[in-house]
Structure formats: C-alpha cells, structure tokens
C-alpha positions in Angstrom: 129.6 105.2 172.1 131.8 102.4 173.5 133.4 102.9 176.7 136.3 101.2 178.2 138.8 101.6 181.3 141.5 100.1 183.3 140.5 98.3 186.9 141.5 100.0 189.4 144.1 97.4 191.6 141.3 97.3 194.6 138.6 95.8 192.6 140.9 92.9 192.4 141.9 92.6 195.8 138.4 93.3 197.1 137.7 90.1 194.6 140.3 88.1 196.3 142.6 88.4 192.8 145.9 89.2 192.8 146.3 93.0 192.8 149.4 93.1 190.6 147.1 92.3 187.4 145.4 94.9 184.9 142.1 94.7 183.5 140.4 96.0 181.4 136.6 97.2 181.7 134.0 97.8 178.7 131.0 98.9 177.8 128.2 99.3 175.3 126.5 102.4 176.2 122.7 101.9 175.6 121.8 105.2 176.4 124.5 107.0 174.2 123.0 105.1 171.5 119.6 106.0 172.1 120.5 109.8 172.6 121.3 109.1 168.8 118.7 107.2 167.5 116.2 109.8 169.3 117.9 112.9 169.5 118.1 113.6 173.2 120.9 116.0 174.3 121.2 115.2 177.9 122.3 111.4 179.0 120.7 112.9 182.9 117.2 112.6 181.5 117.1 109.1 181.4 117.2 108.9 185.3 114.5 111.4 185.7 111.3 110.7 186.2 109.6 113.3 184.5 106.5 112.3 183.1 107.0 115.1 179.9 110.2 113.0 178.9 108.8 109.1 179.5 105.9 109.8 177.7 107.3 110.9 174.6 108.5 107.3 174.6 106.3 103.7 173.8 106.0 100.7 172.3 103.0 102.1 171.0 104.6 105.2 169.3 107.3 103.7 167.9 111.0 105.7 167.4 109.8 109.0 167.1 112.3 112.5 167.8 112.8 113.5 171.3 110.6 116.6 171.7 112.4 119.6 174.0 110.4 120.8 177.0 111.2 123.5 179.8 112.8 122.9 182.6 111.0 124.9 184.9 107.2 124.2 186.0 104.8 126.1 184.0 103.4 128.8 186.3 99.8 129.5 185.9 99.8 132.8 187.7 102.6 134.4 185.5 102.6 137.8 183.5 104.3 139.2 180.9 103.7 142.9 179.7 105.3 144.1 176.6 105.5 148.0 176.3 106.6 149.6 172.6 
C-alpha cells in the first residue's frame, strides 16, 4: 500500500542541492487502497476513461463492489452456433 524509494542523485542537482545527499521518497497510494476497498484488480483502469468502469462509481451510490466487464466492444452482428 505504501510506497517508498531512494532519489535518484539528479533530482537533486536538477534542484540546485547537493548531489552527494540521499533521499528518500514516499507515498500513500490512493488507488491501491481503493482497489481494496472496491475490489478492482487492475490499478490501469483508473486512467481509462471507460464509461462501463466510471459509472460503476458516485457519490450517489455509495461504496459498492467493482463489477467486471469485457474488454472487447460488444459486437452486435456476432454469431455463435453450437452443434451436439
């Protein structure tokens, strides 16, 4: 959930610091803790703008499960034939 890192040496000389320092970089991670509180199994939906994943989510609906949906456009013009 929490993530954390050593600065590289250029952040701090593109800073004007002292490049012989360390530092140290952390983070929270809201999304990772969202994936938990609702489920979701890929961090990568968060940046899509898929209108089947934002509107699962509202004010208005409160914390509800993330609900899976295909990846692939529906096709209206598909089908299937099954043959015992």
């Amino acid at each position: 959930m929490l993530g954390s890192g050593i600065l590289e040496p250029g952040v701090f000389q593109n800073a004007g610091f002292d490049d012989r320092k360390y530092g140290w970089a952390f983070g929270l991670g809201l999304e990772r803790w969202a994936m938990r509180l609702f489920d979701i199994p890929d961090i990568r939906l968060f940046w899509s703008e898929d209108q089947r994943f934002l509107g699962q989510f509202s004010i208005e609906k409160g914390i509800t499960k993330f609900k899976e949906f295909s990846k692939y456009p529906s096709c209206y013009k598909d089908i299937s034939f099954w043959i015992p």
